[in-house]
C-alpha positions as CSV (number, residue, x, y, z in Angstrom):
1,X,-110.7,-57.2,63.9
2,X,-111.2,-59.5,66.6
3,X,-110.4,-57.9,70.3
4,X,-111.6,-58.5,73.9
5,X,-115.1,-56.3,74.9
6,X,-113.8,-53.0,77.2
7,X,-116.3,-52.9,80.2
8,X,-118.3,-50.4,77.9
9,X,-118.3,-52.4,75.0
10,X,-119.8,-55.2,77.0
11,X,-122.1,-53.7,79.0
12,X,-123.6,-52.4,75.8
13,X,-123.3,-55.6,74.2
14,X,-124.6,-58.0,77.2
15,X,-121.4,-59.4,77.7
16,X,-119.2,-60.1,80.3
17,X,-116.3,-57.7,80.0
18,X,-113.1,-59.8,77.9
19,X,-115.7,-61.6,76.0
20,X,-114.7,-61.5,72.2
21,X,-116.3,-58.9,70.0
22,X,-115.7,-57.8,66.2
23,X,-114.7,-54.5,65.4
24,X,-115.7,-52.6,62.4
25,X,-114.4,-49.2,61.5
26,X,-116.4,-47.3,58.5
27,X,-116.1,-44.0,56.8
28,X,-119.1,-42.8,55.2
29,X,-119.1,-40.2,52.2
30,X,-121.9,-38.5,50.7
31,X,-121.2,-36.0,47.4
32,X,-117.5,-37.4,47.6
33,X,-116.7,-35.9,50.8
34,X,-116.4,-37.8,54.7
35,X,-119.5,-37.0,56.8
36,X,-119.1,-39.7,59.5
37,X,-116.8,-42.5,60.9
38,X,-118.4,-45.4,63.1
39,X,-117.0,-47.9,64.9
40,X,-119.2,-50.9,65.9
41,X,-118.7,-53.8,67.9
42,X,-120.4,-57.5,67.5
43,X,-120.6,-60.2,69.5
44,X,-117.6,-62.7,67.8
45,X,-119.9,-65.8,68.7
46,X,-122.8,-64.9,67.1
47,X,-121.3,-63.0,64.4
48,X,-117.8,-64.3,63.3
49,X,-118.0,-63.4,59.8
50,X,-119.3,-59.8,59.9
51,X,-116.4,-57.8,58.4
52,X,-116.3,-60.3,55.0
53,X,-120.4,-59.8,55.1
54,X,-119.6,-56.2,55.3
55,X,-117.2,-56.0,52.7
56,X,-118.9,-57.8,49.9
57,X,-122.5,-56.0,51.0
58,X,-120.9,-52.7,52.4
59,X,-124.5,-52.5,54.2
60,X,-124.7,-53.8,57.8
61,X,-127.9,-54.9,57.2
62,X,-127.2,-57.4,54.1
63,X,-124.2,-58.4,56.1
64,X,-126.6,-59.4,58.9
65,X,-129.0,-61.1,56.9
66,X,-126.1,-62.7,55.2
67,X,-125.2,-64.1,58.8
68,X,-128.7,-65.1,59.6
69,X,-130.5,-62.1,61.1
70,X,-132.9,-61.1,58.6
71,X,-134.3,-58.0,60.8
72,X,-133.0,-56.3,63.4
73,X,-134.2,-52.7,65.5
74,X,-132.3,-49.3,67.1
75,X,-133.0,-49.7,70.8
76,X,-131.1,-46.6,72.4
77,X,-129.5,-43.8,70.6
78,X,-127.6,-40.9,72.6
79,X,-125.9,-38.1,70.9
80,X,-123.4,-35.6,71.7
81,X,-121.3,-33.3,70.6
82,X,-117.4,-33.0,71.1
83,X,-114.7,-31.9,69.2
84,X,-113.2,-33.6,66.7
85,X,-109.6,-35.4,67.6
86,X,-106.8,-35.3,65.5
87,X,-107.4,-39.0,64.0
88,X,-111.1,-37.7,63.2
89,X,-109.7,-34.4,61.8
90,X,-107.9,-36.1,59.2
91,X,-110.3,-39.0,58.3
92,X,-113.1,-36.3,57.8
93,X,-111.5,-33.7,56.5
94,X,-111.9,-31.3,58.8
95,X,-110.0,-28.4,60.8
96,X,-108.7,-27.8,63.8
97,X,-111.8,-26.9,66.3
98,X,-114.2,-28.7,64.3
99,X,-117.3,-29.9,66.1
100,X,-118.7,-33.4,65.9
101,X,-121.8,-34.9,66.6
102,X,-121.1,-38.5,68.3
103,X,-124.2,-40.9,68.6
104,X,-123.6,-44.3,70.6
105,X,-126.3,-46.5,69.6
106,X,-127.2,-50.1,70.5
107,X,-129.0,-52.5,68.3
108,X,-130.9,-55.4,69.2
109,X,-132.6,-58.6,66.9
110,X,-136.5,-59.3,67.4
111,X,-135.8,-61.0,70.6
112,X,-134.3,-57.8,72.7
113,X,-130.9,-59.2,72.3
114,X,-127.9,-57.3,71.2
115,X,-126.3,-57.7,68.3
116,X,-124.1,-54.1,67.8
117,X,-123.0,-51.2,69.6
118,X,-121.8,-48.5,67.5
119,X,-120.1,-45.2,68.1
120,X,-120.7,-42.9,65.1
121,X,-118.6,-39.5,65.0
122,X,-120.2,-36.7,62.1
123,X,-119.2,-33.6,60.9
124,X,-121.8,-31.4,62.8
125,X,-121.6,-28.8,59.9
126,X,-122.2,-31.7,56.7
127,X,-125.5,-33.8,58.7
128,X,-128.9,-33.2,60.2
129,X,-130.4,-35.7,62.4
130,X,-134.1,-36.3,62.1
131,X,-135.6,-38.6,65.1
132,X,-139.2,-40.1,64.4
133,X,-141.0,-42.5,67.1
């Protein structure tokens, strides 16, 4: 969906804040249940056609190449934990007090410039996170 960049979302994005983005929402599942539900933001110039990429590929990365980026890299990844909301409950099947881990991520084309911002939320009980340099 197309919507205006929060001061967040464009700060993230190197935007000015009201600049157009795309939205994507996603809900991952692994052995048929939901481990994690992302949301990520594109610049709508650059990327106008993301969600169709993404819905033939279902792989950001074929949807980028699709659109022209053929490689892209993870510049900054923070990650917290919180608990899980009512809307995150119930898209992940989880219960009430469940934890989640939350990583906002930014990534960037060859060049340094960025082309999504993503806010992931995973069941902290279903994932482990494994960070290599």
């Amino acid at each position: 969906a197309k919507e205006e960049a929060s001061a967040e979302i464009a700060r993230w994005l190197g935007l000015k804040s009201g600049e157009e983005v795309i939205r994507l929402e996603t809900l991952r599942h692994a052995d048929r249940r939901p481990v994690s539900k992302a949301t990520s933001w594109f610049p709508a110039i650059r990327f106008a056609g993301i969600g169709q990429a993404y819905r033939k590929h279902e792989s950001i990365t074929k949807a980028f190449a699709e659109l022209g980026l053929s490689d892209y890299i993870r510049a900054t990844t923070e990650v917290t934990a919180a608990h899980a909301s009512a809307a995150d409950m119930a898209d992940l099947e989880l219960t009430p007090g469940a934890i989640l881990l939350i990583t906002k991520a930014m990534n960037t084309d060859l060049d340094g410039v960025p082309v999504q911002y993503s806010i992931s939320r995973f069941a902290a009980d279903r994932v482990q996170f494994t960070i290599e340099n």
